[in-house]
C-alpha positions in Angstrom: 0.0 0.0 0.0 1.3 3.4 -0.6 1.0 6.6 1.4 -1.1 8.9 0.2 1.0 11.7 -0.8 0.6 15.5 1.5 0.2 18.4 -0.1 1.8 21.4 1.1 1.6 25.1 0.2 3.9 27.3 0.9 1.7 30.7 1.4 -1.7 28.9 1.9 -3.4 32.4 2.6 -1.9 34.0 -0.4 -3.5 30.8 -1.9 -6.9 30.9 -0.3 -6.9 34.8 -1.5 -6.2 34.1 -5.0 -8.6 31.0 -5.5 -11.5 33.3 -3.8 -10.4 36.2 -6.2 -10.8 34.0 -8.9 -14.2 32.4 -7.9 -15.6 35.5 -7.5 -14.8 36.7 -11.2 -16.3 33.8 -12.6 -19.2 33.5 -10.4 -19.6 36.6 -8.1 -19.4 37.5 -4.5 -22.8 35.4 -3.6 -21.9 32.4 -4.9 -18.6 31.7 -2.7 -18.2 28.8 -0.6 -15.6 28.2 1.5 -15.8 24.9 0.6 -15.4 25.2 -3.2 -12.4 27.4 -2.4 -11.0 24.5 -0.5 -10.8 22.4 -3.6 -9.8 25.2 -5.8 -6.6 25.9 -3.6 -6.4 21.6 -3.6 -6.9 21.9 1.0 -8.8 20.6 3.1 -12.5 21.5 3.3 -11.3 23.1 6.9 -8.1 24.8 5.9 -9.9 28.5 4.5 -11.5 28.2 7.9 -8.4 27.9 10.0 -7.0 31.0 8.4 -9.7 33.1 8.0 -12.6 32.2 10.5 -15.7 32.1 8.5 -16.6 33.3 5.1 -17.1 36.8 6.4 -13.3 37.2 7.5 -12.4 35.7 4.1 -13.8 38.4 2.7 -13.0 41.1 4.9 -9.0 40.3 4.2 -9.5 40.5 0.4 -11.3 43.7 1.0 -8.6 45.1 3.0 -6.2 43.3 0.2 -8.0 45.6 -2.5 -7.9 48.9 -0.6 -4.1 48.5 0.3 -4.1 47.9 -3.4 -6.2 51.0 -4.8 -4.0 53.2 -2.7 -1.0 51.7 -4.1 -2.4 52.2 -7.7 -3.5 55.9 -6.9 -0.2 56.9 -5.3 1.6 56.2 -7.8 -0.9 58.7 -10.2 0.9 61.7 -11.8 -1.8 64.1 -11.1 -5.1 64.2 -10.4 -6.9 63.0 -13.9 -4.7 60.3 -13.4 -5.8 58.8 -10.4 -9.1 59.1 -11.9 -7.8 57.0 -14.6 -5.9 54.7 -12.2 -9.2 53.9 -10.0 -10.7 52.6 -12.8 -7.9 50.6 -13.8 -8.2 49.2 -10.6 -11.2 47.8 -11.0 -10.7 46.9 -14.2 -8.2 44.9 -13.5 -8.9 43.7 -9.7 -12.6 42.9 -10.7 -13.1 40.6 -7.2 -11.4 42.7 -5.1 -13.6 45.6 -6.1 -16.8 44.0 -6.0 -15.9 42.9 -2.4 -14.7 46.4 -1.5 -17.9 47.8 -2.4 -20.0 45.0 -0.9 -19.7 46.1 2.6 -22.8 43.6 4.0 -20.3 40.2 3.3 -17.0 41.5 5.7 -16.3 43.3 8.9 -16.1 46.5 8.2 -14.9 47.0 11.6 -11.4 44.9 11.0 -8.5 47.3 12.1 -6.4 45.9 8.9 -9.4 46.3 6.8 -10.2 50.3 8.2 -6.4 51.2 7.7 -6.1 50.4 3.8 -9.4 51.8 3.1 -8.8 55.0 5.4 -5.4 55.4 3.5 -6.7 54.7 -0.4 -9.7 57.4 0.6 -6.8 60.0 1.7 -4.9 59.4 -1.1 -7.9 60.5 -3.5 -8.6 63.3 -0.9 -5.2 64.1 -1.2 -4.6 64.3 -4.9 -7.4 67.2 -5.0 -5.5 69.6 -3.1 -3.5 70.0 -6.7 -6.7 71.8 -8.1 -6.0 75.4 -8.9 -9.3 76.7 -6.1 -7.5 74.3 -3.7 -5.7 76.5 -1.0 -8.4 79.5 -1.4 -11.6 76.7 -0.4 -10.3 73.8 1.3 -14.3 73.0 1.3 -13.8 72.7 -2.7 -11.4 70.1 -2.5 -13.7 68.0 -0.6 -16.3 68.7 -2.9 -13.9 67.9 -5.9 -12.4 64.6 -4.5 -15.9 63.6 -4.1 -17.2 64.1 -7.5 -14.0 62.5 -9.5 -14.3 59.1 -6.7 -18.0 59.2 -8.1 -17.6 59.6 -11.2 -14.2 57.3 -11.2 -16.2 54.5 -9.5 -19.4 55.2 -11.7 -17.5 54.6 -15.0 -15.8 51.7 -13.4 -19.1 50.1 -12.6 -20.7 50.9 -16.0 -17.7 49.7 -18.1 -17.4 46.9 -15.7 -21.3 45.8 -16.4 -20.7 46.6 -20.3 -23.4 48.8 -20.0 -21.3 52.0 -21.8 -21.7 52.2 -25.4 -18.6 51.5 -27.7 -16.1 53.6 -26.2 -13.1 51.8 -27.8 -11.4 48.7 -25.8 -9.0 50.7 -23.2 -10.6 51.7 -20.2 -7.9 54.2 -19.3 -8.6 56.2 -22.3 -11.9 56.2 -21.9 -11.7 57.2 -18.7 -9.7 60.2 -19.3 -12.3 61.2 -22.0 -14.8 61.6 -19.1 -12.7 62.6 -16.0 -11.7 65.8 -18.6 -15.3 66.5 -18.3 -15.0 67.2 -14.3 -12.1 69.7 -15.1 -14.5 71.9 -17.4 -17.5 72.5 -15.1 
């Protein structure tokens, strides 16, 4: 008889993260079991359980993944039409993790980790408002302005995400910039 062979992973987390990323993409936020994520990452039925509690703090750590992310992606924006354009290349390219993000009813919105990395990706689009040329005369207009562009940003995601824009080209990023522009005019 031979020994059944172990498997072993070497960053089960990262593992766990990845595999739930991926479910969700294919099948959406709803739909994830911890259990099908087990035999995605090739685990134990138990193993997402041991690391992240329940499927509530699965969810809250890819959450927290995704803001720590975002504010990654936004810092590294040249100005502040370009972190427009970089939010929705976020989601356009970290599909799961957005949904999650904005899905605050499946994780605990309360987690320290996850309230640090969304706190700091908020600041940094706060923060690249202050640029605007009204900026040091009304502090209250920067607010106002940061506010619009995340709304707008995160609108355009959400419609180019649902393919619900009409034929804008195939590069979000330039499409992007076409309507971000718009915010600069008014």
């Amino acid at each position: 008889m031979t020994a059944k062979p172990t498997y072993h992973h070497g960053d089960l987390r990262r593992a766990l993260l990845e595999a739930a990323a991926s479910a969700i993409e294919e099948s959406g936020v709803t739909a994830l079991s911890l259990r099908d994520l087990a035999r995605r990452a090739g685990v134990s039925h138990a193993a997402p359980a041991h690391h992240f509690g329940d499927k509530a703090g699965l969810l809250t750590a890819l959450a927290a993944e995704g803001y720590g992310m975002l504010a990654d992606a936004l810092e590294a924006a040249e100005n502040f039409l370009e972190t427009g354009v970089a939010y929705v290349r976020f989601a356009v390219g970290h599909r799961a993790h957005f949904e999650v993000m904005f899905s605050p009813a499946v994780y605990n919105g309360a987690d320290p980790v996850l309230v640090e990395a969304r706190d700091r990706s908020e600041a940094v689009l706060y923060r690249s408002a202050e640029e605007l040329p009204d900026a040091a005369a009304d502090p209250g207009a920067v607010r106002d302005a940061a506010l619009a562009a995340w709304s707008i940003a995160h609108g355009f995601a959400t419609l180019w995400l649902s393919g619900s824009l009409p034929d804008l080209g195939t590069s979000p990023d330039d499409a992007a910039r076409l309507v971000l522009r718009e915010l600069g005019r008014s």
